[in-house]
N, C-alpha and C positions, 0 to 999 in steps of 0.2 A: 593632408598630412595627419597621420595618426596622432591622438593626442597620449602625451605621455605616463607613464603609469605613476601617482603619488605614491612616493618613498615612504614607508613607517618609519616612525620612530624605534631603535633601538628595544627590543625586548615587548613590544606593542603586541604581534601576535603578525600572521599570514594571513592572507586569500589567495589560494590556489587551483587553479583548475586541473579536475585530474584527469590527465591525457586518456586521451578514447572512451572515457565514461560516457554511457549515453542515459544514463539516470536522470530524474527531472528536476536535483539539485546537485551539479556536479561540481560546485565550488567550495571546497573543504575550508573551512576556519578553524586554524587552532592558534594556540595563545603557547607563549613560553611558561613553563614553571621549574623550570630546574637548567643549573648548565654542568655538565660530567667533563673530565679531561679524557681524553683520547688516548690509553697510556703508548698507542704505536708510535702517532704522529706528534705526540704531549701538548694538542692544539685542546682546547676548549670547545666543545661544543652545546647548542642548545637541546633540551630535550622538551620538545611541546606535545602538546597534549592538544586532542582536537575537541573544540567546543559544539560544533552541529554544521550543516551542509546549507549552505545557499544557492537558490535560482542564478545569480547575477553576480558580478563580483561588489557592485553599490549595495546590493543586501548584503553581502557577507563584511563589509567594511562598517556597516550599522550596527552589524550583531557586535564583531569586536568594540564598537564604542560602547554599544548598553551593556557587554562582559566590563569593560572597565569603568564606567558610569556604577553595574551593580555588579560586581562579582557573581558569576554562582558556586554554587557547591560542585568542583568537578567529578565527584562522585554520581551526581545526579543528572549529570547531562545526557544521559541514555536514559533515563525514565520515561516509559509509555505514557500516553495519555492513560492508558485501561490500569497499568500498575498505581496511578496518582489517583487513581478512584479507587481501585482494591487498599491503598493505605487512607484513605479519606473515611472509605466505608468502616472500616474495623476501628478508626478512630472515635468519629464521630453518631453512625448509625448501627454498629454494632450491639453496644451496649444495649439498646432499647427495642431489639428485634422484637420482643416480646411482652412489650406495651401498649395496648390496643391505642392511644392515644396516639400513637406517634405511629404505627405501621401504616397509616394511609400516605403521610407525608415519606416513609420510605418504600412501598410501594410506587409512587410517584417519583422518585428521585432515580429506580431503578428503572420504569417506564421512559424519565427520560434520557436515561443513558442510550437506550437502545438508538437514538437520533443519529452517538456520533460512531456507531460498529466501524463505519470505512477507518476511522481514525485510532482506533486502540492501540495499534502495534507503531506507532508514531511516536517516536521522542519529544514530549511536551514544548522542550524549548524549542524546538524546528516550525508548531504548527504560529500561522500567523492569522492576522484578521481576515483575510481571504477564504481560509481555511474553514473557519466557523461561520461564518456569512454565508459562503456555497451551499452550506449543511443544513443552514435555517432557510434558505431561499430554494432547495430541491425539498427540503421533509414533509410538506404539503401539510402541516399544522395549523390549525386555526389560533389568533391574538392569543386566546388564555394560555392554552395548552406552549406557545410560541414565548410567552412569559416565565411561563414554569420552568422549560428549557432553559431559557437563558439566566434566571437562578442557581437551576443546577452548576452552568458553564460557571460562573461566577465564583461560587463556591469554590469551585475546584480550584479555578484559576487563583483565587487569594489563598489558599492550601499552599500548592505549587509555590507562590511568592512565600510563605512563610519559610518554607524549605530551602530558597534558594535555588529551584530546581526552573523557574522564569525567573526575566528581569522585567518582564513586562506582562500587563494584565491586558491581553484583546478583547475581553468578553464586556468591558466598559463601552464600546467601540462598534460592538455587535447592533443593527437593522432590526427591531421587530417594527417601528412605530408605520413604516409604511404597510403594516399588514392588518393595523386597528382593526381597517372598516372590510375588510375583503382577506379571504385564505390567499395563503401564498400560490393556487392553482383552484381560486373561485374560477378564473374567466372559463374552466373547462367541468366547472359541476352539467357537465350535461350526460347521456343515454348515449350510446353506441345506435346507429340509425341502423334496420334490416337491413339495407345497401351496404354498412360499414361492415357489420359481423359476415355478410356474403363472402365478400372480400377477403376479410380473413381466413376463412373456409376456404378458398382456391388455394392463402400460402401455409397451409396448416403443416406441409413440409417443415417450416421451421419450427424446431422446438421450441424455440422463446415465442413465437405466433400461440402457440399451443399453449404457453401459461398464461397468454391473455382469455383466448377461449375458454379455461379451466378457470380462470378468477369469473369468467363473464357466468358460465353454468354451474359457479355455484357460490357464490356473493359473500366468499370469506372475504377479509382485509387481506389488500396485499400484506401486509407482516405477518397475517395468520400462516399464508400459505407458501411465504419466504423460509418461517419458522418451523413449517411441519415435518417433522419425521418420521422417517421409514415407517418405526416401528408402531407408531400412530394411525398407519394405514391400513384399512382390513379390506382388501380385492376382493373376498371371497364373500362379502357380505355389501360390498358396494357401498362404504362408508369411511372416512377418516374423522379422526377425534381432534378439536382442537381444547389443549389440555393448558394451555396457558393462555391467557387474553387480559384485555384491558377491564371488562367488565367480568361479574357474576355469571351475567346473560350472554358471554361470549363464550363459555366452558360448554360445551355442545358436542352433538353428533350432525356432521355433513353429510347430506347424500352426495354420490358421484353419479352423474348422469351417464347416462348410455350413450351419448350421444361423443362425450370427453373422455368414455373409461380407458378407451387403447391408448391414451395420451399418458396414463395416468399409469399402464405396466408398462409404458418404455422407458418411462420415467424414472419406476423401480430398477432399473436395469442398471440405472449411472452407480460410479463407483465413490458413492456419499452417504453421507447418515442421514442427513437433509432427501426430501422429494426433489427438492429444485434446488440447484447448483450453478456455478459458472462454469466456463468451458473448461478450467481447471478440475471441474468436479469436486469444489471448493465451496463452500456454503455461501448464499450470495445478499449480501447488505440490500437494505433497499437504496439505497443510495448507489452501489453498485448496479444491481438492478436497473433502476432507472435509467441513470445516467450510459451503461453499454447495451444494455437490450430493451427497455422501453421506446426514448426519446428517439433512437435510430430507428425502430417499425414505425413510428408514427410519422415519423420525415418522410421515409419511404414510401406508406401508403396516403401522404397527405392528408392526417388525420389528426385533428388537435383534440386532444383527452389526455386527462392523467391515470393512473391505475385505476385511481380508486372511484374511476366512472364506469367501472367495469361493475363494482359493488350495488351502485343505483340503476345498472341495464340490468342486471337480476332480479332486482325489489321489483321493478318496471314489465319486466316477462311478466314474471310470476301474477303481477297486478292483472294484466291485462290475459293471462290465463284460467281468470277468476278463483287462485288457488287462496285457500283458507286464511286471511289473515295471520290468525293465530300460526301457523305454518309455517307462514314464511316469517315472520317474525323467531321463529325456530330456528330454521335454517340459517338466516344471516347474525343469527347471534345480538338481536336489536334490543339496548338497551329501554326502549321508548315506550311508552306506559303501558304495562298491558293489564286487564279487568283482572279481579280479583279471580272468576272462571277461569282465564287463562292463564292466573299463574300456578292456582292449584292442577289445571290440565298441563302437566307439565311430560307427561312420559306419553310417546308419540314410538310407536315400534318404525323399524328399520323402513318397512314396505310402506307406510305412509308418507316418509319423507321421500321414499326415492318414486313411486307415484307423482307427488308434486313437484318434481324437481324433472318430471320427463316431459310434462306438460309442455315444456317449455324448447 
């Protein structure tokens, strides 16, 4: 026997599912705030106002208690995640853009926005603990960096409560402690084995096969080369510029290998600003990324790696090519110590890099 639907109280607010939605929260909550007379029928009615979308109708009956537990501001219940950082940022980090003291700590805060891209166009009150958890448990960040982030969320998140724009803080609720002692994706710090990269070579038909070959020959970060664009690319000279990075030593010139470069004009072909796009030819998150075209090649070919072991099969070639140190240290943009020699040998012409970069 079906069990029966609890009655609200008078003026409480709805959970309604809306017929034929196939969205992945199709149960609408909204709350009454106003009632109008009907001047046809002179009946009274409600005029509600929708608060945000639920999975479930037991979610969407939670959100109305914590609407009525804390009110929000129903102005603000469509506020993105990315808007609640564009009014955090002018508030709080604006002012100091230009104080050497504080630009490292806003560098880092806009470093780690980058974590949550899937999520900007997200009405803050919609996202839950779920939400931020997936996004810490796919970014492949190591404890520190895994802390910073969740500062970041924090912030934001008691922002958002000061406004009224959440009734609830997830970001208290948020998972690093289990990533102390190990990355969120140590167990796959391993090299792409010959046999593994062979294999990829037979499906290089696929274009997404084809960004792992292209991360693999040429050891940018996957965000380097999510983030690269068009106009960054130079074909005729067999190089791309990565113009924004995490480091100093990430501001660089890439060689493109011969072996990747056809991958790299059909590329130029799609219709984005970006190099690499989703099938929408839409700029694509790493989290996007990952999650639709990583982790499906790797199920398929049986092969447990994260991206960014594409970055250590390159250090790893190039090593075992005998190429220059110093070089490859060039190439993948390596923060890690180099001699005083090396860092005054800093300019390295085109045909050097892409010499070591064929080696391989």
């Amino acid at each position: 026997m079906a069990q029966k639907k609890m009655r609200l109280p008078n003026s409480y607010g709805t959970v309604a599912k809306i017929s034929g939605d196939k969205r992945r929260k199709p149960y609408r909550v909204r709350i009454t705030v106003d009632w109008e007379v009907d001047m046809d029928t002179k009946k009274c009615k409600q005029v509600r106002k929708t608060i945000g979308y639920a999975k479930t109708r037991q979610e969407g009956l939670q959100m109305l208690a914590e609407y009525h537990h804390h009110p929000l501001d129903l102005d603000e219940t469509r506020t993105t995640f990315y808007e609640v950082y564009e009014r955090y940022y002018k508030e709080y980090l604006e002012p100091y853009e230009y104080e050497k003291k504080k630009k490292n700590n806003i560098n880092r805060f806009k470093g780690n926005m980058k974590v949550f891209e899937s999520i900007y166009n997200v009405p803050f009150n919609e996202l839950k603990l779920n939400d931020f958890q997936r996004i810490i448990d796919k970014c492949g960040k190591n404890y520190p960096t895994l802390k910073s982030i969740k500062t970041t969320l924090r912030q934001l998140c008691e922002y958002a409560m000061k406004y009224d724009i959440i009734a609830k803080d997830y970001s208290q609720f948020v998972d690093i402690l289990k990533y102390k002692d190990r990355n969120p994706n140590a167990l796959n710090r391993t090299v792409f084995s010959d046999a593994q990269i062979k294999k990829l070579w037979k499906d290089s038909d696929d274009i997404y096969v084809q960004v792992i070959l292209m991360l693999i020959y040429c050891g940018v970060r996957v965000s380097e080369l999510l983030n690269l664009k068009k106009e960054d690319v130079d074909l005729e000279h067999h190089v791309f510029n990565i113009v924004d990075a995490k480091t100093a030593a990430g501001i660089r010139v890439v060689p493109i290998a011969d072996k990747v470069f056809p991958f790299y004009e059909q590329w130029m072909s799609h219709d984005c600003e970006y190099l690499i796009c989703n099938k929408d030819d839409l700029h694509c998150s790493y989290e996007n990324y990952r999650d639709t075209y990583w982790d499906p090649i790797m199920e398929r070919m049986k092969m447990k790696h994260t991206p960014h072991d594409t970055r250590h099969t390159c250090i790893s070639l190039l090593t075992k090519a005998d190429v220059n140190p110093t070089t490859i240290k060039k190439i993948v943009g390596h923060k890690g110590a180099m001699s005083l020699t090396e860092k005054v040998y800093t300019h390295m012409d085109y045909q050097t890099l892409l010499d070591a970069i064929n080696k391989i």
